[in-house]
MIDOSE-1310 file (N, C-alpha, C; in nm, 2 decimals, decimal comma, always signed):
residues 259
xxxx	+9,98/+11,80/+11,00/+9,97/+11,69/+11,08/+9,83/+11,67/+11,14; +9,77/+11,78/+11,14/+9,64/+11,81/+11,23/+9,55/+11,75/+11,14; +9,53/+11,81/+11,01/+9,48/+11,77/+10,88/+9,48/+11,61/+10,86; +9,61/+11,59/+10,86/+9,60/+11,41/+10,83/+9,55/+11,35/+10,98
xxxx	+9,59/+11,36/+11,09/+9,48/+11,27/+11,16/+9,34/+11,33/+11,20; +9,27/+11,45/+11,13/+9,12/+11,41/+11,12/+9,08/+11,30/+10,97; +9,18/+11,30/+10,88/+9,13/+11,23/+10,75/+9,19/+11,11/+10,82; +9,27/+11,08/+10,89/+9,27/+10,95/+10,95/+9,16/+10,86/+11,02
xxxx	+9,12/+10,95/+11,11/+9,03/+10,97/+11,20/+8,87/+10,93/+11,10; +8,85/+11,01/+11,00/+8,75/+11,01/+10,92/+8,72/+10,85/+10,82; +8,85/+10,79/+10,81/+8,88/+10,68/+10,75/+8,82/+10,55/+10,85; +8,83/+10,59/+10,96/+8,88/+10,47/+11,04/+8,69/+10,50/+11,09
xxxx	+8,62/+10,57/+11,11/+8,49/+10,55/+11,18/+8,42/+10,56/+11,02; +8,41/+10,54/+10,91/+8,37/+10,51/+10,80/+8,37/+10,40/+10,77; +8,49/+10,29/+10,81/+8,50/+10,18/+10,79/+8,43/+10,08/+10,92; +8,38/+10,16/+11,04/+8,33/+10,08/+11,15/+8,19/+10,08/+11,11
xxxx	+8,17/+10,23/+11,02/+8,02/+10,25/+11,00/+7,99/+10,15/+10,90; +8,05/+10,13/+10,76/+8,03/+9,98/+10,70/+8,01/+9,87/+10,78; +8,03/+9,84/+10,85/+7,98/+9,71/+10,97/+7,82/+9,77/+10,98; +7,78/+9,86/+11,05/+7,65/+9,88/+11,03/+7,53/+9,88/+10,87
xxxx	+7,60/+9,91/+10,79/+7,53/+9,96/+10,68/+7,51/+9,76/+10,62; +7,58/+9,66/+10,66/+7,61/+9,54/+10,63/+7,45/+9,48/+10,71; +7,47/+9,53/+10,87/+7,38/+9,46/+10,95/+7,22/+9,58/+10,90; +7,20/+9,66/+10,81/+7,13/+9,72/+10,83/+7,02/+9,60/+10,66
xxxx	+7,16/+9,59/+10,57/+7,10/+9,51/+10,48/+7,11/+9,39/+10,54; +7,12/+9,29/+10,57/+7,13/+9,20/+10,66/+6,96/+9,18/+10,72; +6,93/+9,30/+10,81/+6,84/+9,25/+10,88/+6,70/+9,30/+10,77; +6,74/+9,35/+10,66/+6,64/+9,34/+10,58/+6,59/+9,24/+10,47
xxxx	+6,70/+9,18/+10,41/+6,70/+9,06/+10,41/+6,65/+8,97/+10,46; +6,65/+8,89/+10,57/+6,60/+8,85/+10,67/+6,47/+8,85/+10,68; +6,45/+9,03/+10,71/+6,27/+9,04/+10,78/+6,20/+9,00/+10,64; +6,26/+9,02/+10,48/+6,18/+9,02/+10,36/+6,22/+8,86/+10,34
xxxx	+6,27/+8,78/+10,43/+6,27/+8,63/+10,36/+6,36/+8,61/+10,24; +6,43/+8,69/+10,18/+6,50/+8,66/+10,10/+6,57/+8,53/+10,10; +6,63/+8,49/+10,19/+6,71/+8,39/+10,25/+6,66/+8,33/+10,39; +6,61/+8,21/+10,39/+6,60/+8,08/+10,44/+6,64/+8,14/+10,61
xxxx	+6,58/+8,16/+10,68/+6,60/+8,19/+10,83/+6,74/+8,06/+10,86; +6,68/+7,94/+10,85/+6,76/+7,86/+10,88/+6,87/+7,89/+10,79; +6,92/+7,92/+10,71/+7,03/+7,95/+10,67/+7,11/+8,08/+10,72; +7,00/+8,19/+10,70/+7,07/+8,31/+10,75/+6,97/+8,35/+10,92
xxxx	+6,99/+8,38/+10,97/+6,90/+8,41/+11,10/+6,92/+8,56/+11,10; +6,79/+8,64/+11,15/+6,82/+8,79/+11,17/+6,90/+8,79/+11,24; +7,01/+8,95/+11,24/+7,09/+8,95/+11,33/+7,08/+9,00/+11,52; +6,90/+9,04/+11,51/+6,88/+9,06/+11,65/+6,89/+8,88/+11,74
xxxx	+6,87/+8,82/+11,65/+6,84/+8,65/+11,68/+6,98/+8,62/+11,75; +7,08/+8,66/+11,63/+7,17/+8,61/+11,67/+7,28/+8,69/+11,80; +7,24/+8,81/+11,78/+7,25/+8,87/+11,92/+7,26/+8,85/+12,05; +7,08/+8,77/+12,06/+7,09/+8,72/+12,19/+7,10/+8,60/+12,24
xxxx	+7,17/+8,54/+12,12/+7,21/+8,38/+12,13/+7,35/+8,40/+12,16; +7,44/+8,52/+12,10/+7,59/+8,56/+12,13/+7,52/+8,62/+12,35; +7,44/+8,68/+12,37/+7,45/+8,73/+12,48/+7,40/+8,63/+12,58; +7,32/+8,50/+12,53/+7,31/+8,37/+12,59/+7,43/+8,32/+12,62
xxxx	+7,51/+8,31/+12,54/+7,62/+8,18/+12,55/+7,73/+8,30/+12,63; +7,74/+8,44/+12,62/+7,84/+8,51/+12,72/+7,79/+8,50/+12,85; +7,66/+8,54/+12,89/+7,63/+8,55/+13,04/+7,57/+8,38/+13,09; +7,58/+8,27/+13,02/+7,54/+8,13/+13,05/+7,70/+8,09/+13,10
xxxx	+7,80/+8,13/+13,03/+7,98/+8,08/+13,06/+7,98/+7,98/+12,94; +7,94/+7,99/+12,86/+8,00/+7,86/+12,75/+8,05/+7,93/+12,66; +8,08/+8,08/+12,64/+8,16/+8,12/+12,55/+8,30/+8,11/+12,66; +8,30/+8,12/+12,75/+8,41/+8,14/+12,85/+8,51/+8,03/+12,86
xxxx	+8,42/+7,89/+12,92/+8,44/+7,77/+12,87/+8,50/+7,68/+12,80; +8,42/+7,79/+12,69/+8,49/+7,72/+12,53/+8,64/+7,81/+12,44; +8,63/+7,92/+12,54/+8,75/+8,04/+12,48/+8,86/+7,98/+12,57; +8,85/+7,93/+12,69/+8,93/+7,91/+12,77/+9,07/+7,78/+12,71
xxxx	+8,98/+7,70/+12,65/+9,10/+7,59/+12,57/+9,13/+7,64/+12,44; +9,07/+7,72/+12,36/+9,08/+7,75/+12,25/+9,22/+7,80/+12,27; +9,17/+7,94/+12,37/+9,30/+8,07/+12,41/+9,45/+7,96/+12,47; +9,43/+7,88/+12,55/+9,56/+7,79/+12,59/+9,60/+7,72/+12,47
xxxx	+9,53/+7,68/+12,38/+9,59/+7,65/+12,25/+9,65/+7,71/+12,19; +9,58/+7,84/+12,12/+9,66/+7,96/+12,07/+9,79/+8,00/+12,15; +9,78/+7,99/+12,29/+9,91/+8,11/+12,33/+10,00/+8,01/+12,32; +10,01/+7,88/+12,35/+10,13/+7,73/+12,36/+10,13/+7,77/+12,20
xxxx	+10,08/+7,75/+12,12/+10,16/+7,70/+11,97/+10,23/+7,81/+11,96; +10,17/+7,95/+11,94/+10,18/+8,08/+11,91/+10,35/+8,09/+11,95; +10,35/+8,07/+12,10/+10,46/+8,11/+12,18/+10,57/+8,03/+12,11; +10,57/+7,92/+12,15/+10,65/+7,80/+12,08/+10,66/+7,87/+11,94
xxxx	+10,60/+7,85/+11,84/+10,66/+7,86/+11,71/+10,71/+8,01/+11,67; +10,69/+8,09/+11,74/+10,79/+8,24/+11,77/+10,93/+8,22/+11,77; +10,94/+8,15/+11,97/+11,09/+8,16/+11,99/+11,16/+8,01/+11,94; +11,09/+7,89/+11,86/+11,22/+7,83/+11,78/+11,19/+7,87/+11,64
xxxx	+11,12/+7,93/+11,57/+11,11/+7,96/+11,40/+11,20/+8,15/+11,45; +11,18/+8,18/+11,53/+11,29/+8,32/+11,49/+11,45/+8,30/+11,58; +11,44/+8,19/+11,63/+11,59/+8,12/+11,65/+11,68/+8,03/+11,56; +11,57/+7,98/+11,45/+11,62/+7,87/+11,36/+11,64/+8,01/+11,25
xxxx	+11,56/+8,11/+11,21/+11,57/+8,21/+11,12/+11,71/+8,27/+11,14; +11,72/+8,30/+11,25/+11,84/+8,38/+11,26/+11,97/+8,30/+11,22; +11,96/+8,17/+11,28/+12,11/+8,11/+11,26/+12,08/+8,08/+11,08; +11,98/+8,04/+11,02/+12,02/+8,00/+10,90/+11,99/+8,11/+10,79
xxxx	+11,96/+8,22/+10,88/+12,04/+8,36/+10,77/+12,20/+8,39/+10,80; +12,23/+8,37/+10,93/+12,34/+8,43/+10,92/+12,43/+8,32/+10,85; +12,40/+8,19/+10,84/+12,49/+8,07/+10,80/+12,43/+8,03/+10,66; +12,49/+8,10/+10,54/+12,46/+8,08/+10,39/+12,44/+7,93/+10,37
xxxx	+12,55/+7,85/+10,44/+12,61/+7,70/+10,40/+12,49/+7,60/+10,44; +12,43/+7,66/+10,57/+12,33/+7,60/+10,61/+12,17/+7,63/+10,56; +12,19/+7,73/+10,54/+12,04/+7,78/+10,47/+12,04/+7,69/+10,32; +12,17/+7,66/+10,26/+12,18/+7,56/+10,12/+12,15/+7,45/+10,17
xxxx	+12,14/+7,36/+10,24/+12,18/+7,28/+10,31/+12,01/+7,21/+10,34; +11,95/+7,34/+10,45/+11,82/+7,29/+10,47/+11,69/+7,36/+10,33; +11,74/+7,46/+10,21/+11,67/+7,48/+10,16/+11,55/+7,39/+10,10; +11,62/+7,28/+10,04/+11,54/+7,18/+9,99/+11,42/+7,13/+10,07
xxxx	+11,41/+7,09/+10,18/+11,34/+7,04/+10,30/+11,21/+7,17/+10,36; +11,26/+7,32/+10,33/+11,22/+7,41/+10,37/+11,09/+7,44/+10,25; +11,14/+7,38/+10,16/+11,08/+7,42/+10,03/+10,96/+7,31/+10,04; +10,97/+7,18/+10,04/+10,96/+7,06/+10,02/+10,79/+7,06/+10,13
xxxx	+10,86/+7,10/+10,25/+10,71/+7,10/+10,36/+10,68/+7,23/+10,35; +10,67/+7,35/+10,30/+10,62/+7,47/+10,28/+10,50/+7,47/+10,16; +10,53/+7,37/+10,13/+10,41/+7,40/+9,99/+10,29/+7,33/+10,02; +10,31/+7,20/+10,17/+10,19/+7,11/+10,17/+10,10/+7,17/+10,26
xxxx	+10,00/+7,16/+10,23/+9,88/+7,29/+10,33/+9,89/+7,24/+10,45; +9,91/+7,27/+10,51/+9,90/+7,27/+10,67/+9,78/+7,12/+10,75; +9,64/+7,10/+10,65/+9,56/+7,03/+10,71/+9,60/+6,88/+10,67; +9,70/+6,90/+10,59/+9,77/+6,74/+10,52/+9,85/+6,68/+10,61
xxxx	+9,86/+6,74/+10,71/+9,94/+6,69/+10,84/+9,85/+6,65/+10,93; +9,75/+6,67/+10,95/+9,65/+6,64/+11,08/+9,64/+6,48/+11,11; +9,62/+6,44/+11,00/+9,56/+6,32/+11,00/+9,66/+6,22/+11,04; +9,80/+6,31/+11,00/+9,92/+6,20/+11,00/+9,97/+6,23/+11,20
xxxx	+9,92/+6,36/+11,23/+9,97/+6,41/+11,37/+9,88/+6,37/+11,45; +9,79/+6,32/+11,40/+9,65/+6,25/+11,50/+9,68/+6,14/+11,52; +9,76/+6,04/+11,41/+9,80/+5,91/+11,47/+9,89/+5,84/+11,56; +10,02/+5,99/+11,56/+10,11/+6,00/+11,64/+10,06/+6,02/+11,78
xxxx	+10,01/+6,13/+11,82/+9,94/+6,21/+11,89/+9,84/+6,17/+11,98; +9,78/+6,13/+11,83/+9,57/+6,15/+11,91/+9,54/+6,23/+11,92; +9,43/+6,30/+11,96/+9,35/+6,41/+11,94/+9,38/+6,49/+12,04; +9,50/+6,49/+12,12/+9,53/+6,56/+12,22/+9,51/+6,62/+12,27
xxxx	+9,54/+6,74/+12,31/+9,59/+6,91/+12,33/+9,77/+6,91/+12,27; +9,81/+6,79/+12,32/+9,97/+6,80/+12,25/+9,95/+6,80/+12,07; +9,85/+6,72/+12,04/+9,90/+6,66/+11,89/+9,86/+6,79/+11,83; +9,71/+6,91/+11,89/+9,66/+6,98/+11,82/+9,79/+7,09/+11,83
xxxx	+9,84/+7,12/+11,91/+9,95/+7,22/+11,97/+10,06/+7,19/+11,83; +10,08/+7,06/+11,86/+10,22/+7,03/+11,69/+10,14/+7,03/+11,63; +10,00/+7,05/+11,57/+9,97/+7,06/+11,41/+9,95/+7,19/+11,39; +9,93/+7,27/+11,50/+9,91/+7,44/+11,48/+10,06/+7,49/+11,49
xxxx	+10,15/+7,44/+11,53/+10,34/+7,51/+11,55/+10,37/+7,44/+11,40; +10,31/+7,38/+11,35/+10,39/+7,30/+11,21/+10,35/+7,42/+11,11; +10,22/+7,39/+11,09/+10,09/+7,53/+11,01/+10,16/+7,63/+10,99; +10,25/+7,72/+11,09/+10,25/+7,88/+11,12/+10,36/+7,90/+11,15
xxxx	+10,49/+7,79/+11,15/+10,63/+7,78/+11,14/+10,71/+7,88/+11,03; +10,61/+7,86/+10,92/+10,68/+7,87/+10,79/+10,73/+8,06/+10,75; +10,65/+8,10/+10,77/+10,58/+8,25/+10,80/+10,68/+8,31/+10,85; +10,68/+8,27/+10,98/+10,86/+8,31/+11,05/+10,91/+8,31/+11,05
xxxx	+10,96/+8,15/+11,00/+11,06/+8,09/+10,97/+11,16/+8,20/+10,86; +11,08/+8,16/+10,70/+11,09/+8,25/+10,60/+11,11/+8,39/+10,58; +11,05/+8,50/+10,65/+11,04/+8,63/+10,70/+11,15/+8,69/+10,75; +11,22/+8,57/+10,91/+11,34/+8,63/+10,97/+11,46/+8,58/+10,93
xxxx	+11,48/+8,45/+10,78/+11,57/+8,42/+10,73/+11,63/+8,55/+10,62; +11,48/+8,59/+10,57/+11,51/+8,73/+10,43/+11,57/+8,81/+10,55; +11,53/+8,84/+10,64/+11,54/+8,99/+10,70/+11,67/+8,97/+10,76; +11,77/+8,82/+10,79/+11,92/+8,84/+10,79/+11,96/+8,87/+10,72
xxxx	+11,95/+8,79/+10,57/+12,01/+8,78/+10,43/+12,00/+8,95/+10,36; +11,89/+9,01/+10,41/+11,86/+9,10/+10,36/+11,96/+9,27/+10,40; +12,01/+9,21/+10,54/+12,10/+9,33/+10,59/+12,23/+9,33/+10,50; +12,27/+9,44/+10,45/+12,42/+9,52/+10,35/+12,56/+9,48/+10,40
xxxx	+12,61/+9,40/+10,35/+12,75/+9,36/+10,41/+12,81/+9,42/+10,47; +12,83/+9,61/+10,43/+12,92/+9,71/+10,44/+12,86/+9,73/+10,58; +12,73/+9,72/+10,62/+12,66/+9,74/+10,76/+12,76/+9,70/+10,88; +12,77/+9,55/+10,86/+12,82/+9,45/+10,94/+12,97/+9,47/+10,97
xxxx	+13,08/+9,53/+10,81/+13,18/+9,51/+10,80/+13,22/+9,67/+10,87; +13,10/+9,76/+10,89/+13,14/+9,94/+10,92/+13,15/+9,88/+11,07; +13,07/+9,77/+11,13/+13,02/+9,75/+11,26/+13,18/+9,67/+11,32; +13,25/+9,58/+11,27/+13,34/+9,53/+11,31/+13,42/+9,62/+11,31
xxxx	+13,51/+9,74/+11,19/+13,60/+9,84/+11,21/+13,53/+9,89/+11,32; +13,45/+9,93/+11,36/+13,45/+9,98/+11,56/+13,50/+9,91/+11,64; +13,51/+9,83/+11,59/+13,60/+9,69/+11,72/+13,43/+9,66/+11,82; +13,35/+9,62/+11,72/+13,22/+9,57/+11,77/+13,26/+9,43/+11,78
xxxx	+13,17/+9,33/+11,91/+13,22/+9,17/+11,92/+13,11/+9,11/+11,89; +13,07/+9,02/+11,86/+12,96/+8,95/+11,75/+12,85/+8,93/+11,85; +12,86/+8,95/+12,02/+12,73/+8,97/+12,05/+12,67/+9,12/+12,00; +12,73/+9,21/+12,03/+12,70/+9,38/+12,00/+12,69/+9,39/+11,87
xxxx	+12,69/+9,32/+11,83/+12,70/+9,35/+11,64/+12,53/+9,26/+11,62; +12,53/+9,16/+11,70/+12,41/+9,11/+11,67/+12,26/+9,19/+11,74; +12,27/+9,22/+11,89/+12,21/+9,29/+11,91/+12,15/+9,46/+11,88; +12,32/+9,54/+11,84/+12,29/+9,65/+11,80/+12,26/+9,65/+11,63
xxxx	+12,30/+9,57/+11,59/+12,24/+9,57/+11,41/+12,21/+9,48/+11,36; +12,15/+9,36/+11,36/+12,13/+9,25/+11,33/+11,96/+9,24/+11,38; +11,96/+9,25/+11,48/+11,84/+9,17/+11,54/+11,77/+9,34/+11,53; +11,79/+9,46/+11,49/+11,70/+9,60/+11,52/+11,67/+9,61/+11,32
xxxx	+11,77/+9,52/+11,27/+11,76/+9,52/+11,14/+11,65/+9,42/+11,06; +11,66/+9,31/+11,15/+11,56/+9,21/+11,11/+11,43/+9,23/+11,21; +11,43/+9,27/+11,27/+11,27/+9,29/+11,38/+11,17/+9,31/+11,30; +11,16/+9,42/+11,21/+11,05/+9,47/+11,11/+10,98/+9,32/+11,04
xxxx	+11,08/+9,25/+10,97/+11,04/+9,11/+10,92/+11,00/+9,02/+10,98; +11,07/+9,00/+11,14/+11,04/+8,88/+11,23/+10,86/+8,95/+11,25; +10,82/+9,11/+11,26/+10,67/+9,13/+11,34/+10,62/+9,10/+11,22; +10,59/+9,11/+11,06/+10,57/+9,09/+10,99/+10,54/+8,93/+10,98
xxxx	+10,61/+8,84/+10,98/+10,58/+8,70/+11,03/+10,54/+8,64/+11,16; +10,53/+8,73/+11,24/+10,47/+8,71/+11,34/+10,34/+8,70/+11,33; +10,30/+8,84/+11,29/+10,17/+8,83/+11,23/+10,05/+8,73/+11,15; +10,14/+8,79/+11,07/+10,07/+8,67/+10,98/+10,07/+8,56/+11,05
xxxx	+10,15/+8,48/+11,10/+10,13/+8,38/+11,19/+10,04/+8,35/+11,32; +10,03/+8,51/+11,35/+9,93/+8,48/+11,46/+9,79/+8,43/+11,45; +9,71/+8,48/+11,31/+9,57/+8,48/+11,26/+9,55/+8,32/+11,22; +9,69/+8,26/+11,14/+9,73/+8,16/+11,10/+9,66/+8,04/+11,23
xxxx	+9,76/+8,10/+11,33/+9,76/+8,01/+11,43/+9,60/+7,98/+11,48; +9,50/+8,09/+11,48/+9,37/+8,10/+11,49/+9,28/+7,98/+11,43; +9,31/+8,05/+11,29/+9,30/+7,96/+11,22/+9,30/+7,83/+11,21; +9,40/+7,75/+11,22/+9,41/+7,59/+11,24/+9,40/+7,56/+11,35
xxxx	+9,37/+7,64/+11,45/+9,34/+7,59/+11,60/+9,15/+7,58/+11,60; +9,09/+7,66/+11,53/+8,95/+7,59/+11,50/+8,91/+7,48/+11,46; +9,05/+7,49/+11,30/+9,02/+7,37/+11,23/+9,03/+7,24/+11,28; +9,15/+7,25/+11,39/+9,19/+7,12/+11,48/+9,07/+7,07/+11,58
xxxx	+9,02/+7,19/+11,61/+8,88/+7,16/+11,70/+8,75/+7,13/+11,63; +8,77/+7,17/+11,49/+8,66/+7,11/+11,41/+8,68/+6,91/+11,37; +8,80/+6,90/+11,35/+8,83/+6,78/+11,35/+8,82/+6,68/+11,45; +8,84/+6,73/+11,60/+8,92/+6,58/+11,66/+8,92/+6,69/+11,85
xxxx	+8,75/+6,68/+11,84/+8,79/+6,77/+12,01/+8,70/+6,81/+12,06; +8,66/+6,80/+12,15/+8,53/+6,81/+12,26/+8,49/+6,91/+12,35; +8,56/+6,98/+12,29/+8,59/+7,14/+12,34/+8,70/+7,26/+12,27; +8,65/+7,37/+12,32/+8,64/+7,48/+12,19/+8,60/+7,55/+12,13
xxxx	+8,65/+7,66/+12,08/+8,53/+7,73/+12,02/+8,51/+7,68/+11,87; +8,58/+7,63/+11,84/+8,58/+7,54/+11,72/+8,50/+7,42/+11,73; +8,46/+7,37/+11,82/+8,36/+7,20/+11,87/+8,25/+7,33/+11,91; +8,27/+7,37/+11,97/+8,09/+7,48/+11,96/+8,03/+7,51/+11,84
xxxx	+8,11/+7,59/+11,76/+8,03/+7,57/+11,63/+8,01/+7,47/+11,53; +8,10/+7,40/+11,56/+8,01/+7,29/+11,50/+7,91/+7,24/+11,56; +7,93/+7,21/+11,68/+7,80/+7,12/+11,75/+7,68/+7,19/+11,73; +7,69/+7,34/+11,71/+7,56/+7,41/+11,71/+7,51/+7,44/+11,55
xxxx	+7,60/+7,40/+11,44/+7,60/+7,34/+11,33/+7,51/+7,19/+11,30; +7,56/+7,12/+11,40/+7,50/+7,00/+11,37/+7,38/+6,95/+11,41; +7,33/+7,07/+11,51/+7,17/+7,05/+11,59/+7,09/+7,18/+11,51; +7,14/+7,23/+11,39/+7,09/+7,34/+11,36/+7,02/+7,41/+11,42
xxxx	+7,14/+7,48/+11,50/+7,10/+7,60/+11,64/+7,15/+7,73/+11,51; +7,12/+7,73/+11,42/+7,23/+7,85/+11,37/+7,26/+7,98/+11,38; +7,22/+8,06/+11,49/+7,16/+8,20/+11,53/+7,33/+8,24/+11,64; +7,30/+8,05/+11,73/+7,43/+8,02/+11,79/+7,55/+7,96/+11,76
xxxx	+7,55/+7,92/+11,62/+7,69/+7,87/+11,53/+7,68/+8,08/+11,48; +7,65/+8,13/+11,44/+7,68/+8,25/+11,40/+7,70/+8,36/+11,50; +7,66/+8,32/+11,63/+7,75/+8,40/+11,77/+7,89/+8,33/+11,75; +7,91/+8,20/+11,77/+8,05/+8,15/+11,78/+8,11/+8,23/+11,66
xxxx	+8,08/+8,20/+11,59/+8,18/+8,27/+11,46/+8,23/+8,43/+11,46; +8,13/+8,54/+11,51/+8,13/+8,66/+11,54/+8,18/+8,62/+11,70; +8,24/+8,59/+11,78/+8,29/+8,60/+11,86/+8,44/+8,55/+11,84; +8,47/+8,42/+11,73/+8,60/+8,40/+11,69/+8,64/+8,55/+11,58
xxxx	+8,52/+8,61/+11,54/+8,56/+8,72/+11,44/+8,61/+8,84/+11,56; +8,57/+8,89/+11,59/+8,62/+8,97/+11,77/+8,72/+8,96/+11,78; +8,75/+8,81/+11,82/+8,87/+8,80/+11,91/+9,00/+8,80/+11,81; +8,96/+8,77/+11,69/+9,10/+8,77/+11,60/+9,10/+8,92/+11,59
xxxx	+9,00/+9,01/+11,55/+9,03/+9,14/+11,50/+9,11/+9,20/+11,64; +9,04/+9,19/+11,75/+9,12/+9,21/+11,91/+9,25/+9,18/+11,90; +9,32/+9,01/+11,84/+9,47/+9,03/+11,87/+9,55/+9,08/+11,81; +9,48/+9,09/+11,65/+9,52/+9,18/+11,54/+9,58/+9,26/+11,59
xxxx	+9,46/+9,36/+11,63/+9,49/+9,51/+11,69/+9,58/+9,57/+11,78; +9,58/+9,45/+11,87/+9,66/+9,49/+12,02/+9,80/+9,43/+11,95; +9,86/+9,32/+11,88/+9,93/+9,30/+11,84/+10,02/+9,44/+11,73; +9,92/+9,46/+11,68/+10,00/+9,60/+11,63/+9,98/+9,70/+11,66
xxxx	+9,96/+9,73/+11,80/+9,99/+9,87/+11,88/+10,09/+9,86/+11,96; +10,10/+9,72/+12,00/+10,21/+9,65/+12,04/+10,32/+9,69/+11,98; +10,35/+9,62/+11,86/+10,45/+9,67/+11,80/+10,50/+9,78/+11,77; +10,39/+9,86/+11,74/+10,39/+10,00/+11,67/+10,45/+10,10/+11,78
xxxx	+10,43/+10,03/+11,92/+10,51/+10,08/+12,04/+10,67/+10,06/+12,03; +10,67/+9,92/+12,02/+10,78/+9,92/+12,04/+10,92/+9,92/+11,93; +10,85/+9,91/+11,84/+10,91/+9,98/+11,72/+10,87/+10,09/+11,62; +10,88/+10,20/+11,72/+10,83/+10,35/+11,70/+10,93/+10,42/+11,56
xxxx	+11,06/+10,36/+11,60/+11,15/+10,41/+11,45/+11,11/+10,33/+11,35; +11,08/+10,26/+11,33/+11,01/+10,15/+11,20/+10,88/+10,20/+11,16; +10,80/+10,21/+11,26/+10,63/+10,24/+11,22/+10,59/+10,43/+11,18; +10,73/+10,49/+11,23/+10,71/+10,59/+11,20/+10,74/+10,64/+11,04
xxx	+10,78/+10,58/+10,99/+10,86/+10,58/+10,85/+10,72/+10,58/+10,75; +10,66/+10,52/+10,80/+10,56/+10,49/+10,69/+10,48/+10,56/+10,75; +10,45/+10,65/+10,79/+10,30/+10,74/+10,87/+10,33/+10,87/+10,78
């Protein structure tokens, strides 16, 4: 055990050291002109353009609507895509029923809605909130339908001979049986949600960290469109992380299986 977590250990600061060995070619590049300053900027440049816009408050500013966008869709499209998951795993008749429709808006990319949720909407905070819960629906949706479908009939039918009642059957085997799939779609959904919450701000929004990089795009500041970016790169790897220690907490019999 001791053995595997120093080769653990040894894995994990080799792959932080690759970040350096990137910025080491990077800034040589750069000082030899290979690439167009205005295209690429050294990365001391961009540095202190990331350490301008943190101690000026316009990364703060700009994180502050981003982050209320993210947590509203996020939150929302959790507790009704792993509430609709559950009933139309446990209900075969209904899962036939809405299959076609499930199929039908799963395959159209997520940005083929904007335009149509902008007219409804407008450029809101509501319209961006429904075109990021529509985007990152599916993920969940799909994930905690398999992870009903996927529990052993004999499970369910061993659970009733105890004289188990369909709440206790759902809580003690149902929902500890499907969690692994619901955090699994969670996931993925969360980066997702990141994701089209820029692009929404790239589209149609006056604030954001998504309307920062572009605006600093459009005045070719680019030292400061490549802080925004490395600070949206941060913060996803951040919820990544804390999201799956999170989990890894709280579903210690699941995470432990695979270590």
């Amino acid at each position: 055990m001791q053995n595997f977590k120093k080769k653990e250990f040894f894995y994990i600061i080799s792959g932080y050291l690759l970040w350096g060995v990137v910025v080491v070619i990077w800034q040589f590049v750069t000082a030899n002109k290979f690439v167009e300053p205005g295209l690429l900027p050294p990365p001391n440049k961009v540095f202190f353009a990331f350490l301008k816009h943190t101690l000026n408050g316009n990364f703060l500013d700009s994180f502050k609507y981003t982050g209320s966008r993210i947590l509203v869709a996020f939150t929302l499209a959790a507790f009704i895509n792993v509430f609709l998951g559950l009933i139309l795993g446990r209900s075969y008749k209904l899962f036939l029923f809405f299959q076609p429709t499930i199929t039908f808006m799963r395959v159209i990319p997520p940005p083929c809605f904007i335009a149509l949720i902008f007219i409804f909407f407008g450029t809101s905070d509501l319209g961006k909130i429904v075109f990021i819960l529509i985007g990152v629906s599916f993920p969940i949706l799909l994930n905690t339908i398999d992870g009903v479908r996927d529990i052993h009939p004999r499970l369910l039918e061993t659970a009733k001979v105890f004289g188990l009642n369909r709440y206790e059957v759902f809580f003690k085997f149902i929902l500890p049986a499907t969690s692994p799939y619901i955090v699994s779609g969670l996931r993925v959904a969360l980066l997702q949600t990141i994701a089209l919450s820029i692009f929404a701000e790239y589209i149609g929004s006056t604030n954001g960290l998504g309307n920062f990089i572009l605006r600093m795009h459009s005045t070719w500041k680019t030292p400061d469109m490549y802080a925004g970016i490395f600070l949206l790169a941060f913060f996803g790897y951040l919820i990544n992380y804390l999201f799956f220690v999170l989990t890894e907490r709280l579903m210690y019999w699941h995470y432990g299986r695979t270590k």
